[in-house]
DOMARTOR-330080 format. One record per atom (N, C-alpha, C): residue number from 1; residue in three letters; chain; x, y, z; atom name. Coordinates in nm, 2 decimals. Example, Ala and Ser with C-alpha at 12.3 -4.5 7.8 and 13.67 -1.06 7.14 Angstrom:
<rs>
R     i    aa   ch        X        Y        Z   at
R     1   ALA    A     1.32    -0.57     0.78    N
R     1   ALA    A     1.23    -0.45     0.78   CA
R     1   ALA    A     1.32    -0.33     0.78    C
R     2   SER    A     1.28    -0.22     0.71    N
R     2   SER    A     1.37    -0.11     0.71   CA
R     2   SER    A     1.29     0.00     0.79    C
</rs>
This chain:
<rs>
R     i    aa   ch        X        Y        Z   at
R     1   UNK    A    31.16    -0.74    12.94    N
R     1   UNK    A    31.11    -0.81    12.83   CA
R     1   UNK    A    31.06    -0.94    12.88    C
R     2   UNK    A    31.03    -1.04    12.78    N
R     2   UNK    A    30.98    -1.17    12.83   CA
R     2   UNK    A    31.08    -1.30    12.75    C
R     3   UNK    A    31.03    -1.42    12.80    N
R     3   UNK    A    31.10    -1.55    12.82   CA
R     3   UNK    A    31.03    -1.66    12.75    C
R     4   UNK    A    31.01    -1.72    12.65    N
R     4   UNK    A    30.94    -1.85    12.63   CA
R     4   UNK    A    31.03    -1.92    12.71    C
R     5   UNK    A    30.97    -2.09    12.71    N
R     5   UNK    A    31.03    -2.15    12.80   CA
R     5   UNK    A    31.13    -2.21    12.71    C
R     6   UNK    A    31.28    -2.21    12.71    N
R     6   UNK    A    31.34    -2.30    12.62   CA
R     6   UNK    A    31.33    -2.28    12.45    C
R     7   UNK    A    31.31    -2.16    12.45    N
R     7   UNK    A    31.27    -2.14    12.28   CA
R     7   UNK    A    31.35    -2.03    12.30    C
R     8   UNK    A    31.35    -2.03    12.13    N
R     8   UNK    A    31.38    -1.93    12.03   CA
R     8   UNK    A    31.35    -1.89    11.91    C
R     9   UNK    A    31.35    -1.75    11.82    N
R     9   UNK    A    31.34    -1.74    11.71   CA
R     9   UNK    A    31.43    -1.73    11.61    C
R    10   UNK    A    31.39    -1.77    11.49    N
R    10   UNK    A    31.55    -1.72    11.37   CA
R    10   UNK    A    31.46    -1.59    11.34    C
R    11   UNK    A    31.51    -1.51    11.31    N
R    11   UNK    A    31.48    -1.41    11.16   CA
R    11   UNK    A    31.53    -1.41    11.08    C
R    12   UNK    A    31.48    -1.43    10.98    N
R    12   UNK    A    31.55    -1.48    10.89   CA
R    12   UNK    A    31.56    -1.35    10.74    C
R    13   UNK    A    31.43    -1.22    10.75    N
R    13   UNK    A    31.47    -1.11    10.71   CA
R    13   UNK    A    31.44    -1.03    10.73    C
R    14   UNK    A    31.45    -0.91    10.75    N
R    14   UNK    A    31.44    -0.77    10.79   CA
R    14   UNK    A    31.38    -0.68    10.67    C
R    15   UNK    A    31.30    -0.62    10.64    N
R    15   UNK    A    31.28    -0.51    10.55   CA
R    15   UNK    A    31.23    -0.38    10.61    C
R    16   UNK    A    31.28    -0.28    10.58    N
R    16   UNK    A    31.25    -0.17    10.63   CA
R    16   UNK    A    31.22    -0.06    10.52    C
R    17   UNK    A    31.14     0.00    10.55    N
R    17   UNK    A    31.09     0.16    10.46   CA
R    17   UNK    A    31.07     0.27    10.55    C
R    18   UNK    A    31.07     0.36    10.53    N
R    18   UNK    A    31.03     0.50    10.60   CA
R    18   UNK    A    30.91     0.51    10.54    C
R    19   UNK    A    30.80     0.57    10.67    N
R    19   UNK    A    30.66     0.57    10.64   CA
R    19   UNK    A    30.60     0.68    10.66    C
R    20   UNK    A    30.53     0.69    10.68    N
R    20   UNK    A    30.40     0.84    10.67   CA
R    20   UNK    A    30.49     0.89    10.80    C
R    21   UNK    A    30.55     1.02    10.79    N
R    21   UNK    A    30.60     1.13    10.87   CA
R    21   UNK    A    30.75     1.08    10.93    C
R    22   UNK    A    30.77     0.98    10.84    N
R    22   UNK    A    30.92     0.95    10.85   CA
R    22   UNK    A    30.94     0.88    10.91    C
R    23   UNK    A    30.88     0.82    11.01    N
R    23   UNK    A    30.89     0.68    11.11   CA
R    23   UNK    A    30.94     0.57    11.02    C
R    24   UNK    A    31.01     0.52    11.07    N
R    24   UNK    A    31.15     0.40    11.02   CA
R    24   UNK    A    30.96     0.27    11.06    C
R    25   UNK    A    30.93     0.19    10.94    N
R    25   UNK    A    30.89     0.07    10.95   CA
R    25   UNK    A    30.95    -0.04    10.90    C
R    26   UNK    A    30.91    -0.15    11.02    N
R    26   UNK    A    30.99    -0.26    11.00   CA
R    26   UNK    A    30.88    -0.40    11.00    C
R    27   UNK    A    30.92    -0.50    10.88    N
R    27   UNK    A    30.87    -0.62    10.90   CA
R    27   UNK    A    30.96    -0.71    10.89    C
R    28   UNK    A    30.97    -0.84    10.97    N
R    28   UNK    A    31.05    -0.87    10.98   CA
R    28   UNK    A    30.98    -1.07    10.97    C
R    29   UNK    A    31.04    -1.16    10.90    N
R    29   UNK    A    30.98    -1.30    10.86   CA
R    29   UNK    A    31.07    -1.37    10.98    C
R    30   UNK    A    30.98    -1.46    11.01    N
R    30   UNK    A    31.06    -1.54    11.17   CA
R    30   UNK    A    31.04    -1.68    11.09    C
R    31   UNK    A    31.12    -1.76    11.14    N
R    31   UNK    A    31.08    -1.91    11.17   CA
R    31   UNK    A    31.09    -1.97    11.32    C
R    32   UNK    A    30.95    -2.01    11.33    N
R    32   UNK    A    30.95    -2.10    11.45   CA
R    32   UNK    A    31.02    -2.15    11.51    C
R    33   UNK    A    31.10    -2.16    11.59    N
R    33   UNK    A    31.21    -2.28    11.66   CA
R    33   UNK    A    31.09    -2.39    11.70    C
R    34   UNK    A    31.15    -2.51    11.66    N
R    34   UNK    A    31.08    -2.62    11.70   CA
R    34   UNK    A    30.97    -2.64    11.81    C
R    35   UNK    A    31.05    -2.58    11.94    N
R    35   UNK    A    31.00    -2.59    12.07   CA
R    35   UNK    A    30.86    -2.53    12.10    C
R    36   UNK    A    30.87    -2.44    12.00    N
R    36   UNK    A    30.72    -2.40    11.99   CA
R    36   UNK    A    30.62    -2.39    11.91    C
R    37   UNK    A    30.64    -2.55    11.86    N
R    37   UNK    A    30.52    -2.57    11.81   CA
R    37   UNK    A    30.38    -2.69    11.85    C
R    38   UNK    A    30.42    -2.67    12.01    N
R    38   UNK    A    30.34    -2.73    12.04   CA
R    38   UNK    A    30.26    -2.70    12.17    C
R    39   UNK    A    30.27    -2.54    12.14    N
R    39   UNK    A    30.28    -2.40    12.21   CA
R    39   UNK    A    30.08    -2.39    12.15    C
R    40   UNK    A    29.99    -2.37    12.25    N
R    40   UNK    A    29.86    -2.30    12.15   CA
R    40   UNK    A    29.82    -2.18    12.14    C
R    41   UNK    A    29.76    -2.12    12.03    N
R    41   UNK    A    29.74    -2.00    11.99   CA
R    41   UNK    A    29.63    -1.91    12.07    C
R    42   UNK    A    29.67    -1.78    12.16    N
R    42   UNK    A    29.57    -1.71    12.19   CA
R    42   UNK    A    29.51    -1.64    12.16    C
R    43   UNK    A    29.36    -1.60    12.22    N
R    43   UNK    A    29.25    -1.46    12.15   CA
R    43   UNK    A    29.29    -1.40    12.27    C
R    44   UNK    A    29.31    -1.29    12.27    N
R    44   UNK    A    29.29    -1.25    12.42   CA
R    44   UNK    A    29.17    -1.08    12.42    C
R    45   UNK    A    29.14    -1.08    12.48    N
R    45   UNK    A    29.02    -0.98    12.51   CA
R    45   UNK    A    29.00    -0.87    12.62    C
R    46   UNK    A    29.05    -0.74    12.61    N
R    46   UNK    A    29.02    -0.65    12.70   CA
R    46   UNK    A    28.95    -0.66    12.83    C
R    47   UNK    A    29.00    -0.68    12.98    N
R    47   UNK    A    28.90    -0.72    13.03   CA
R    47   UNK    A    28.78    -0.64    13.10    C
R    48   UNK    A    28.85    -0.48    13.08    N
R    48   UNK    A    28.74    -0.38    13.09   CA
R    48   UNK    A    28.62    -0.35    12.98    C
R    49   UNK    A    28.64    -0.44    12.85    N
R    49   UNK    A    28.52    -0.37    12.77   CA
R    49   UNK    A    28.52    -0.50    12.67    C
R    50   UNK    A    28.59    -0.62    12.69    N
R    50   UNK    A    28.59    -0.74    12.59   CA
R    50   UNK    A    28.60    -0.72    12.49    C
R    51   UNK    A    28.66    -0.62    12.41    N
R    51   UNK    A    28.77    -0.62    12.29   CA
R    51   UNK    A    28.85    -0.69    12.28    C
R    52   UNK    A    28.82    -0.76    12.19    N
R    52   UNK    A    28.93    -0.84    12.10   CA
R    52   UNK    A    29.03    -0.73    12.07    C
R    53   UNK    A    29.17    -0.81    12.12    N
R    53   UNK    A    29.30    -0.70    12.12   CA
R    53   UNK    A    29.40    -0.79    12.03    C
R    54   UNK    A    29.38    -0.90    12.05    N
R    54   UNK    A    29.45    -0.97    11.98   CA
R    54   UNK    A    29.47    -1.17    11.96    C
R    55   UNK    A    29.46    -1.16    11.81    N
R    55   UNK    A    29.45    -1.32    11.75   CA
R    55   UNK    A    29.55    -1.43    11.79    C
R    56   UNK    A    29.66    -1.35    11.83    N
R    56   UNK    A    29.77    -1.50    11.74   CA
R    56   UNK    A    29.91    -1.46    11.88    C
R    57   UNK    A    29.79    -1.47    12.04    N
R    57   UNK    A    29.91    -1.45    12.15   CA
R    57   UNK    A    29.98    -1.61    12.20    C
R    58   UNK    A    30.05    -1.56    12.27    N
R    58   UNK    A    30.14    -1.67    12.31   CA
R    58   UNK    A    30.17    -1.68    12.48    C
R    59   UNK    A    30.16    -1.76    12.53    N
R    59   UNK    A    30.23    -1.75    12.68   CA
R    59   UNK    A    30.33    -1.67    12.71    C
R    60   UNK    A    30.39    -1.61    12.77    N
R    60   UNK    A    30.57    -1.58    12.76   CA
R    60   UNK    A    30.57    -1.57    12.92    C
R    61   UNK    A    30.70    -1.61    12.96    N
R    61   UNK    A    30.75    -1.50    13.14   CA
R    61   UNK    A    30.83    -1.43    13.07    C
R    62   UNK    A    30.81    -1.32    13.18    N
R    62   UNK    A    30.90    -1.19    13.22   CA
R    62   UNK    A    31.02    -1.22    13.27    C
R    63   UNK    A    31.14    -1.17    13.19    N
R    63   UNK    A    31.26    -1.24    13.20   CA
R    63   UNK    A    31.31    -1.19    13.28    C
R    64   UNK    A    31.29    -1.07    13.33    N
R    64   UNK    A    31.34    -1.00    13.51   CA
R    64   UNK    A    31.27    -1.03    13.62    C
R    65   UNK    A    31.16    -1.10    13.59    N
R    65   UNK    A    31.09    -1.16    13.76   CA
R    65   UNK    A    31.00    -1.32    13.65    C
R    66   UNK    A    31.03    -1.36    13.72    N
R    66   UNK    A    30.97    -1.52    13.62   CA
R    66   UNK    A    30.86    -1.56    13.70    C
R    67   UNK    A    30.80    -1.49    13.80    N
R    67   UNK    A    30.69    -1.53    13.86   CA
R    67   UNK    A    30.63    -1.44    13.75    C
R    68   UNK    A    30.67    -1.36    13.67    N
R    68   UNK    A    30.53    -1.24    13.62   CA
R    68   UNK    A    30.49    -1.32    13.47    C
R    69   UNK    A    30.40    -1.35    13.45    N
R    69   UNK    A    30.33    -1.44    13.32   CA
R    69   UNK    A    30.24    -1.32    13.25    C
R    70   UNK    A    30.29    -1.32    13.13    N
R    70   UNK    A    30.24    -1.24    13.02   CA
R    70   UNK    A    30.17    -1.30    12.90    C
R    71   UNK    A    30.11    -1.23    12.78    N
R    71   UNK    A    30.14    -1.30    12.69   CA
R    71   UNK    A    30.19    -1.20    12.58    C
R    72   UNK    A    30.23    -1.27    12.43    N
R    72   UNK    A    30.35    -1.18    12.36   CA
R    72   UNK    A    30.24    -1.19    12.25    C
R    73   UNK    A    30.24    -1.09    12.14    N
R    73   UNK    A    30.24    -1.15    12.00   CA
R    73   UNK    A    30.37    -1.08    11.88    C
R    74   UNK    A    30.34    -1.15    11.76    N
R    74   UNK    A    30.40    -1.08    11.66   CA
R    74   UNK    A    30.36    -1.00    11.57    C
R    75   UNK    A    30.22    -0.98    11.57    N
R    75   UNK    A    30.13    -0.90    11.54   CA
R    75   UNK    A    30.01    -0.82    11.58    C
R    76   UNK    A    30.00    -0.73    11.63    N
R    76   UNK    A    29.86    -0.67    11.69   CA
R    76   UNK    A    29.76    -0.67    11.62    C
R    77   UNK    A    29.63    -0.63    11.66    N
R    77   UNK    A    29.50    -0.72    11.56   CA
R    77   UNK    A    29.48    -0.55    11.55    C
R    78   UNK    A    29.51    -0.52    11.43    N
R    78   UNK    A    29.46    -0.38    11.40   CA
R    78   UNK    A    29.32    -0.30    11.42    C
R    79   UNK    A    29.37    -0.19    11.47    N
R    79   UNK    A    29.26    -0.11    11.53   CA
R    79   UNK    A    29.19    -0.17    11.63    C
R    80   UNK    A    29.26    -0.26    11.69    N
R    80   UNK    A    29.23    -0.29    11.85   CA
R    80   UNK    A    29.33    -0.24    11.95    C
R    81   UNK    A    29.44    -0.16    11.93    N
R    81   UNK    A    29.53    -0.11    12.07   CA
R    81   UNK    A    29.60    -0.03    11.97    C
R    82   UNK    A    29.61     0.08    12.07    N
R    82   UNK    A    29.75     0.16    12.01   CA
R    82   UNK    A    29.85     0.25    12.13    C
R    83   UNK    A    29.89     0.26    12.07    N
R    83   UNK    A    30.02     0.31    12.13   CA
R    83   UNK    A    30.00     0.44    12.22    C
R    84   UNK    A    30.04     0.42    12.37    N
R    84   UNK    A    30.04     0.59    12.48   CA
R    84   UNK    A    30.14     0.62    12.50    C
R    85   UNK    A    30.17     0.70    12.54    N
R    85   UNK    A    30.23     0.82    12.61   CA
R    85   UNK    A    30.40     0.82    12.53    C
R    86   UNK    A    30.48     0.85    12.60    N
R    86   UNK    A    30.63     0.82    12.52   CA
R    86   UNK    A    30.68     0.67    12.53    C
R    87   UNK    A    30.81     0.71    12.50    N
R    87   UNK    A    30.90     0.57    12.49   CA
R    87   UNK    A    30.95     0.58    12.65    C
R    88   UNK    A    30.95     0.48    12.73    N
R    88   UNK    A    31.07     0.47    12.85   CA
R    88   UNK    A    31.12     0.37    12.87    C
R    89   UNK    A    31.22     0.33    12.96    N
R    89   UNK    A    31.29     0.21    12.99   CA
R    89   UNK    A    31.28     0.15    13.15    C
R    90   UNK    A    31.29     0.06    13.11    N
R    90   UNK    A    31.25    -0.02    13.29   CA
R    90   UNK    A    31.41    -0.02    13.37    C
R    91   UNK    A    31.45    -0.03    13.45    N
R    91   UNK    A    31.53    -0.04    13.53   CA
R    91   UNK    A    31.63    -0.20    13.49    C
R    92   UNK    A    31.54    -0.33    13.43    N
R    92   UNK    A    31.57    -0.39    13.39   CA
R    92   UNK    A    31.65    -0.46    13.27    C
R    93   UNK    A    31.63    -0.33    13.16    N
R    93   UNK    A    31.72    -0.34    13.06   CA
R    93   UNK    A    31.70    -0.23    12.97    C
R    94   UNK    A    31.80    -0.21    12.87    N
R    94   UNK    A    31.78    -0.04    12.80   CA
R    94   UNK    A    31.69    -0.08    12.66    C
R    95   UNK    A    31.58    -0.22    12.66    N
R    95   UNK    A    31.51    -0.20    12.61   CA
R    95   UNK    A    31.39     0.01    12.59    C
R    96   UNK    A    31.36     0.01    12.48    N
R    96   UNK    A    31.26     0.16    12.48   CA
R    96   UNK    A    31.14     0.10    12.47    C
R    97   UNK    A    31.04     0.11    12.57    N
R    97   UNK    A    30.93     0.05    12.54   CA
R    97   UNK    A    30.83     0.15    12.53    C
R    98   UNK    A    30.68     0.12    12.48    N
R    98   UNK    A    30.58     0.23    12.46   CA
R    98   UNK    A    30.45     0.14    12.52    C
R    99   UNK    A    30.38     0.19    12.63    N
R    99   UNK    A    30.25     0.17    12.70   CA
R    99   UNK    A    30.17     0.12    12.55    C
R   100   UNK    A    30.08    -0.01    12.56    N
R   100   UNK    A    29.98    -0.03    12.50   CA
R   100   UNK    A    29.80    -0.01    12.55    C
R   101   UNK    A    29.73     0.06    12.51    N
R   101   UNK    A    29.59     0.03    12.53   CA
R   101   UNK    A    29.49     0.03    12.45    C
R   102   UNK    A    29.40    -0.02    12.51    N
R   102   UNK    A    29.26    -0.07    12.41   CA
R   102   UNK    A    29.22     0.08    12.36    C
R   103   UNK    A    29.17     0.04    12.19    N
R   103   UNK    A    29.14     0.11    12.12   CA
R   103   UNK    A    29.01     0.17    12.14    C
R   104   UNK    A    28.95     0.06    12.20    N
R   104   UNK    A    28.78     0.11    12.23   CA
R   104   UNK    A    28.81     0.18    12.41    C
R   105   UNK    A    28.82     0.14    12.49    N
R   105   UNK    A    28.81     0.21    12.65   CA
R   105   UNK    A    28.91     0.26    12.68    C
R   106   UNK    A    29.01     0.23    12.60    N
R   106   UNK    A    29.17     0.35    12.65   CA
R   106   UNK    A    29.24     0.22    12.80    C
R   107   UNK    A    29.16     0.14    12.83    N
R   107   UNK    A    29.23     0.07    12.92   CA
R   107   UNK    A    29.38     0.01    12.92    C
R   108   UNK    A    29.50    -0.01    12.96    N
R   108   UNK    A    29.59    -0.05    12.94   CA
R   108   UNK    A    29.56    -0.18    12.93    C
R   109   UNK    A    29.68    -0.25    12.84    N
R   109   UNK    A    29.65    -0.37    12.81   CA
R   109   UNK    A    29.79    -0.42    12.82    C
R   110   UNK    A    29.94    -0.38    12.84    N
R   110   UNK    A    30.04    -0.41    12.77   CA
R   110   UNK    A    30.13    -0.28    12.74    C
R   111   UNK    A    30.25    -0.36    12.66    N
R   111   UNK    A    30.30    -0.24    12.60   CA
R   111   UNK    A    30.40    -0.30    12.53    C
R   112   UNK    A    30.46    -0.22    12.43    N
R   112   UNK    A    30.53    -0.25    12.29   CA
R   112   UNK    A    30.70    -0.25    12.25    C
R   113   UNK    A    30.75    -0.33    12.29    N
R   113   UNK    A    30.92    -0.29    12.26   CA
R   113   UNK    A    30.93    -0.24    12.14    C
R   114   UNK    A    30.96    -0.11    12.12    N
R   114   UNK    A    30.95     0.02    12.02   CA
R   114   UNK    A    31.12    -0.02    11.94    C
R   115   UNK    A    31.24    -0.05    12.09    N
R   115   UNK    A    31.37    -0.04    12.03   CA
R   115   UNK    A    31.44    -0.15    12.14    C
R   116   UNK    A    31.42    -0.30    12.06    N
R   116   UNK    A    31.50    -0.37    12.19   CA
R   116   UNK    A    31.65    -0.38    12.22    C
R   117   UNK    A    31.69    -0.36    12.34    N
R   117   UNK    A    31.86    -0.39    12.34   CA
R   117   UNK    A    31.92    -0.45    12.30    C
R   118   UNK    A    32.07    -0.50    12.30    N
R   118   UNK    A    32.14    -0.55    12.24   CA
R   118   UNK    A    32.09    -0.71    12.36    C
R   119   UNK    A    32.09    -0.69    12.47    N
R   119   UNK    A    32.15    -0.76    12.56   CA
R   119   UNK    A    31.96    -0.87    12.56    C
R   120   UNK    A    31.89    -0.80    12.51    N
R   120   UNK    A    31.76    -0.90    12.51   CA
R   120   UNK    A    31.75    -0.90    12.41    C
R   121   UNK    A    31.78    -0.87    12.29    N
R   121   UNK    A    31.81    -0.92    12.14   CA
R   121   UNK    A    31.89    -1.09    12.14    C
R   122   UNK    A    32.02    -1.06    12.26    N
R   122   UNK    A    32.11    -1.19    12.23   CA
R   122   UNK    A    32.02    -1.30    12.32    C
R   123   UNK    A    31.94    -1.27    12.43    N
R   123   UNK    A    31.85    -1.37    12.52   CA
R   123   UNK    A    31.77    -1.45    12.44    C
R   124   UNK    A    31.73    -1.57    12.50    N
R   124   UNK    A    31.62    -1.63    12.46   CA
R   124   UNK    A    31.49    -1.57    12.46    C
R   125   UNK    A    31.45    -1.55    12.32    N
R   125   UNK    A    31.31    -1.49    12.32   CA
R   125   UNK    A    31.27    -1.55    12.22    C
R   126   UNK    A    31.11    -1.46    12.17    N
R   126   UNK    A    31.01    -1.57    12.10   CA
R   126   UNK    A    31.05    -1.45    11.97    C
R   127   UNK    A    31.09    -1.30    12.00    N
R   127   UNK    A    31.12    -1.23    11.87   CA
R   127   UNK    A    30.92    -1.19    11.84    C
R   128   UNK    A    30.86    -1.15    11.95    N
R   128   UNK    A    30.75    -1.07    12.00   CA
R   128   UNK    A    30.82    -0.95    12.04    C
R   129   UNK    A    30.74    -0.82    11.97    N
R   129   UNK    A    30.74    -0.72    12.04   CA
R   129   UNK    A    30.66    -0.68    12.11    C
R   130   UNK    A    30.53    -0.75    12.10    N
R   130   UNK    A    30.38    -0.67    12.16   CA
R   130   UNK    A    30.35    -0.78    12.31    C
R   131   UNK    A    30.41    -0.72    12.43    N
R   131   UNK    A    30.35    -0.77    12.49   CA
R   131   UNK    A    30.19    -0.70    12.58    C
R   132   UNK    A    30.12    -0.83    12.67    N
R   132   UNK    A    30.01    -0.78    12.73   CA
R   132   UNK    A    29.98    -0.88    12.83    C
R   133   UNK    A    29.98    -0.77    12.94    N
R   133   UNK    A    29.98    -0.78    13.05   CA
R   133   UNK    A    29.86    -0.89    13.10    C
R   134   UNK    A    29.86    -1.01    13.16    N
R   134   UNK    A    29.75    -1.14    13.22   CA
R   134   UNK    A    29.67    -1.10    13.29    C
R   135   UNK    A    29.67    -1.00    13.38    N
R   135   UNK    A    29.56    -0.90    13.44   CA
R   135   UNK    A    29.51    -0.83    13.36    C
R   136   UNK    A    29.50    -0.78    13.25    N
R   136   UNK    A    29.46    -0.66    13.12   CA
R   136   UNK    A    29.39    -0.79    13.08    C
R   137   UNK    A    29.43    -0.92    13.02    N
R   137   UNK    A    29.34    -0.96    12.95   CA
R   137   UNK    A    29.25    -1.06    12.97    C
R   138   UNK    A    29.17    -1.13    12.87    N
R   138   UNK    A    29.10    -1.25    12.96   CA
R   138   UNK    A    29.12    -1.33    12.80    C
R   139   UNK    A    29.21    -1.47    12.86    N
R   139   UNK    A    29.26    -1.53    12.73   CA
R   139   UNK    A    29.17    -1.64    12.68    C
R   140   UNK    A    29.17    -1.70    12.58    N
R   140   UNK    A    29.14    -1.85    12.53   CA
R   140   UNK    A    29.15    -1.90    12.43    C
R   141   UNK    A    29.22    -2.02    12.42    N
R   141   UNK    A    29.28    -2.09    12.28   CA
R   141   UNK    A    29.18    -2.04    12.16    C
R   142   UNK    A    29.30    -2.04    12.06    N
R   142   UNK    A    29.20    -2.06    11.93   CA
R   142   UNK    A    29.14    -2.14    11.85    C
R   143   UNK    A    29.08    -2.15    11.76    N
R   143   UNK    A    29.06    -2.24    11.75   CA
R   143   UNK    A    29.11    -2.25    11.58    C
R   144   UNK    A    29.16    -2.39    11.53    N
R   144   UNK    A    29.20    -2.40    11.34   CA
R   144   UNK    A    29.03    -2.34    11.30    C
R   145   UNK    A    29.08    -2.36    11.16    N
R   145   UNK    A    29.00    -2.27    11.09   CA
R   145   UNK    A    28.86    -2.41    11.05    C
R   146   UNK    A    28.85    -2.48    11.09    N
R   146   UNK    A    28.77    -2.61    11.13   CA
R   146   UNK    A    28.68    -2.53    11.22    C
R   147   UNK    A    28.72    -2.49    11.35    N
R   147   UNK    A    28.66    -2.44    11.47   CA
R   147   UNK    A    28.64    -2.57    11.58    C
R   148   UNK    A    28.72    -2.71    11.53    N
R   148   UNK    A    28.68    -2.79    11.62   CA
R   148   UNK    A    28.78    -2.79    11.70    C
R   149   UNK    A    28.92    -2.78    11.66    N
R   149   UNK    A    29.04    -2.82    11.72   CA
R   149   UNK    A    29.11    -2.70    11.75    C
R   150   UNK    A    29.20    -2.67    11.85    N
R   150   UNK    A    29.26    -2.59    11.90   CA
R   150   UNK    A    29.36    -2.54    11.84    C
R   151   UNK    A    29.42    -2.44    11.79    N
R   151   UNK    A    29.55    -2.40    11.70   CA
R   151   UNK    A    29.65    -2.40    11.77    C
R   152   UNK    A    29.77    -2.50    11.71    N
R   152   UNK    A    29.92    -2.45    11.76   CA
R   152   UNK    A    29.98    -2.33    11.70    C
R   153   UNK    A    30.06    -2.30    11.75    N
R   153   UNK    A    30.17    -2.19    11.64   CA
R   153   UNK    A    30.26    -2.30    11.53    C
R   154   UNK    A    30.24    -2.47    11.50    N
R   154   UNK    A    30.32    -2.51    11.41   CA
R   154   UNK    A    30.23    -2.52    11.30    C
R   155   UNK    A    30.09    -2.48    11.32    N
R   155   UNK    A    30.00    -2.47    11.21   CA
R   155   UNK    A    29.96    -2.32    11.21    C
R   156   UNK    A    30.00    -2.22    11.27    N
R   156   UNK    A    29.93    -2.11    11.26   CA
R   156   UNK    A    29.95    -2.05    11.12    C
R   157   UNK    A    29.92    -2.01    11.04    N
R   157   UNK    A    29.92    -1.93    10.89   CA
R   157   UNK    A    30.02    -1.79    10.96    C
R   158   UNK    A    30.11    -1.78    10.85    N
R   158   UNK    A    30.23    -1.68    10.84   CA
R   158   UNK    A    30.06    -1.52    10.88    C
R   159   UNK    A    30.18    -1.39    10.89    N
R   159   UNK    A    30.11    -1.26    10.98   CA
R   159   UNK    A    30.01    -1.25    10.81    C
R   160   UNK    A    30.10    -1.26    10.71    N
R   160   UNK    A    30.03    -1.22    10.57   CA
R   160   UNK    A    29.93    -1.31    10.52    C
R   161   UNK    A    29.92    -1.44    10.55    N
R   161   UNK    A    29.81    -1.54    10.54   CA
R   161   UNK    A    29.72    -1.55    10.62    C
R   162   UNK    A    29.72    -1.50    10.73    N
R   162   UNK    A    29.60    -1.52    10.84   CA
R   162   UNK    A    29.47    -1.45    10.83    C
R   163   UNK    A    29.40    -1.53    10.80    N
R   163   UNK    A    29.27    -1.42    10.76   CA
R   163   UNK    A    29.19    -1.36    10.88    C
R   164   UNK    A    29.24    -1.44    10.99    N
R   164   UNK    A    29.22    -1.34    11.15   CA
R   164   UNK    A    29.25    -1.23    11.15    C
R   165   UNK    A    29.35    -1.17    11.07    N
R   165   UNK    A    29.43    -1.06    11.10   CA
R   165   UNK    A    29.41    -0.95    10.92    C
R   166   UNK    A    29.29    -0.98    10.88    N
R   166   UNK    A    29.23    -0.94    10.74   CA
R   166   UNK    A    29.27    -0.78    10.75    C
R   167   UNK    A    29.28    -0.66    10.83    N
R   167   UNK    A    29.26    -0.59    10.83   CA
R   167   UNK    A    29.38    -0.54    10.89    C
R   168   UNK    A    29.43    -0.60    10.89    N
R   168   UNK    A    29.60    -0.58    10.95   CA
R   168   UNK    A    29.66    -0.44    10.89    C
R   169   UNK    A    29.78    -0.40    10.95    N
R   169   UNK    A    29.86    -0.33    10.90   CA
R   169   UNK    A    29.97    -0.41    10.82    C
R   170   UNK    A    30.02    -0.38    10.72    N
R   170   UNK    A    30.18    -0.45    10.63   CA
R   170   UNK    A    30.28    -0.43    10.71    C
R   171   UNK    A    30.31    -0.33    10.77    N
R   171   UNK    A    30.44    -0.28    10.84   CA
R   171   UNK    A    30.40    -0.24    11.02    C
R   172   UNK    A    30.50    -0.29    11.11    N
R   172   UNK    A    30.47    -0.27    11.19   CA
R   172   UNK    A    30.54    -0.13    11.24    C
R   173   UNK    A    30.53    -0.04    11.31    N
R   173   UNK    A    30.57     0.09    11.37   CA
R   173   UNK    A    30.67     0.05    11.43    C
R   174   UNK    A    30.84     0.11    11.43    N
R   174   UNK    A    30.92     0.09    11.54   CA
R   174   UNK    A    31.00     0.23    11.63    C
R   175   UNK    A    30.91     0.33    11.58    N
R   175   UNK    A    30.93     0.44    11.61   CA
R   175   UNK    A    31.08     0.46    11.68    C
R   176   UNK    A    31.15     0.44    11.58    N
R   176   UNK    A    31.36     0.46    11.56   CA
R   176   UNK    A    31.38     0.57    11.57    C
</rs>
C-alpha cells in the first residue's frame, strides 16, 4: 500500500448497497487531516497514449519500500481505467489488490486496493484506494477553477461537487 507523509484520514461514513450482479458497493465521506492541505492536486496522464486517467491524484510512498513514489486518488476519472485480471496480494501485506489500466491502450497504470487489511487500515494513510504507478503516468498540478492558481486538496470540491469528475460513477466497486 502507500504512505503520505505524516498524514492521515478520518472517515467519517461508510454506505454500502449491493449493485448490478451483487457486487458489495461502497462510498465512503473522508475528512482531510490538516497535513494535507497544503498537499497540490494532480492530472495525471497515460504515458503510452496521454489519457487523462485521473483528476484529483496525490503524491503518496509505498509503505514497504519508501524509495518507491506513487500517486493515490479517491476517485478514478470514469471511463478512463478499469479494472484487470483477478484480485492478488503482495508479499507485503494481506491487502487484495486488482491491476489498473488505461481504458483507451490497455496499458497498466496502477492498481486498486479492492479489500484493505486490517494492519494497513490501522497505518497512516490518505484512505486512497486507487493507486498509480510514477512510471505509468506523466503528472501536473491542477489548476482552481480560475485556471490561474494551482489547487490544494484544502480547496479541492468534495468527489460529488467536482465538476472534473461530471461523469463519475456514485459508488465505487469493492468487489467483497
Amino acid at each position: 500500500l502507500f504512505q503520505p507523509i505524516r498524514t492521515t484520514w478520518l472517515i467519517t461514513a461508510i454506505r454500502c448497497t449491493t449493485g448490478p450482479g451483487g457486487l458489495l458497493e461502497m462510498a465512503y465521506d473522508c475528512q482531510l487531516h490538516p497535513s494535507f492541505k497544503t498537499k497540490p492536486v494532480y492530472e495525471l496522464r497515460c504515458v503510452s497514449c496521454d489519457r487523462l486517467v485521473c483528476v484529483r491524484g496525490m503524491r503518496a510512498i509505498l509503505l514497504a519500500n519508501r524509495s518507491v513514489e506513487l500517486f493515490s486518488t479517491d476517485m478514478p476519472l470514469a471511463n478512463a481505467v478499469r479494472l484487470f485480471g483477478s484480485n492478488y496480494q503482495t508479499n507485503n501485506c494481506h491487502c487484495q489488490i486488482q491491476d489498473v489500466v488505461c481504458s483507451v491502450c490497455g496499458a497498466a497504470v496502477g492498481y486498486h486496493v479492492t479489500v484493505p487489511c486490517q494492519g494497513c487500515l490501522n497505518s497512516c494513510n490518505n484512505g486512497h484506494f486507487w493507486m498509480y504507478h510514477s512510471s505509468c503516468v506523466e503528472s501536473s498540478e491542477r489548476l482552481d477553477e480560475s485556471g490561474k492558481d494551482i489547487l490544494y486538496w484544502a480547496r479541492i470540491p468534495s468527489c460529488s461537487d467536482d465538476s472534473n469528475l461530471s461523469t463519475r460513477p456514485k459508488w465505487v466497486e469493492c468487489n467483497r
